[in-house]
C-alpha positions as CSV (number, residue, x, y, z in Angstrom):
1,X,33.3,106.2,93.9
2,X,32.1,107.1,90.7
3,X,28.9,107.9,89.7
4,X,28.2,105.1,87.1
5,X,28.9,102.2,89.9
6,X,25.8,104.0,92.2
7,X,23.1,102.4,90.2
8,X,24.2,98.7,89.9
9,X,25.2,98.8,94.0
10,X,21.9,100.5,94.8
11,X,20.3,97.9,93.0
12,X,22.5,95.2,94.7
13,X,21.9,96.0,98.4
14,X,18.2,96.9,97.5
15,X,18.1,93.0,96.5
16,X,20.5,92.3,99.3
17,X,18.1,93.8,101.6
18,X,14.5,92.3,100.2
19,X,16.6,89.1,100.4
20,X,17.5,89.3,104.2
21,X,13.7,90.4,105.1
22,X,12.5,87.5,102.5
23,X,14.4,84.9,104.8
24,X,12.9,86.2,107.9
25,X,9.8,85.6,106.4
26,X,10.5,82.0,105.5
27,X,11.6,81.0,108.6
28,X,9.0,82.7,110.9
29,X,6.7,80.7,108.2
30,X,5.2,83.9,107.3
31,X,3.4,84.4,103.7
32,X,5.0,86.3,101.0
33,X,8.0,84.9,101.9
34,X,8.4,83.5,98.2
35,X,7.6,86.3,96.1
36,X,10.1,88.2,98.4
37,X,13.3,85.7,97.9
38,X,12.2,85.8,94.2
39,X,11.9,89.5,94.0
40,X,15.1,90.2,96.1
41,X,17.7,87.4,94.1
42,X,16.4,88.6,90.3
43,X,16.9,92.3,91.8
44,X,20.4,91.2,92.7
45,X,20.9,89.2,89.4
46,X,19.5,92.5,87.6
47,X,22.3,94.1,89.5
48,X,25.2,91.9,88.7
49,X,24.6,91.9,84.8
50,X,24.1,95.9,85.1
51,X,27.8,95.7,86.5
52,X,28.9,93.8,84.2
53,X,28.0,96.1,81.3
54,X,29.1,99.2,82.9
55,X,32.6,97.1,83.2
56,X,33.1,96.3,79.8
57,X,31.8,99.9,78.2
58,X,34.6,101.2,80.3
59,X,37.3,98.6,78.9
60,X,36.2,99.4,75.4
């Protein structure tokens, strides 16, 4: 894998994994179960557009 993909996927299953706990939380009715899904999906989205970006430099 090359080294320019590490930061977006570490990024992604960082998200992935706040998610995941974040849902736990929820349905063990837990608090901080919001901030956690909230946190973990805009990590994720943070992730995606990195992706993206590192995709098209490497087009141009």
């Amino acid at each position: 894998m090359k080294k320019q993909y590490t930061v977006p996927l570490v990024l992604f299953l960082l998200g992935m994994a706040i998610t995941i706990i974040g849902s736990l939380f929820k349905i063990m009715h837990w608090p901080g179960a919001g901030i956690m899904l909230t946190f973990g999906m805009l990590t994720e989205a943070i992730a995606i557009i990195t992706l993206i970006v590192v995709l098209l430099k490497n087009t141009k």
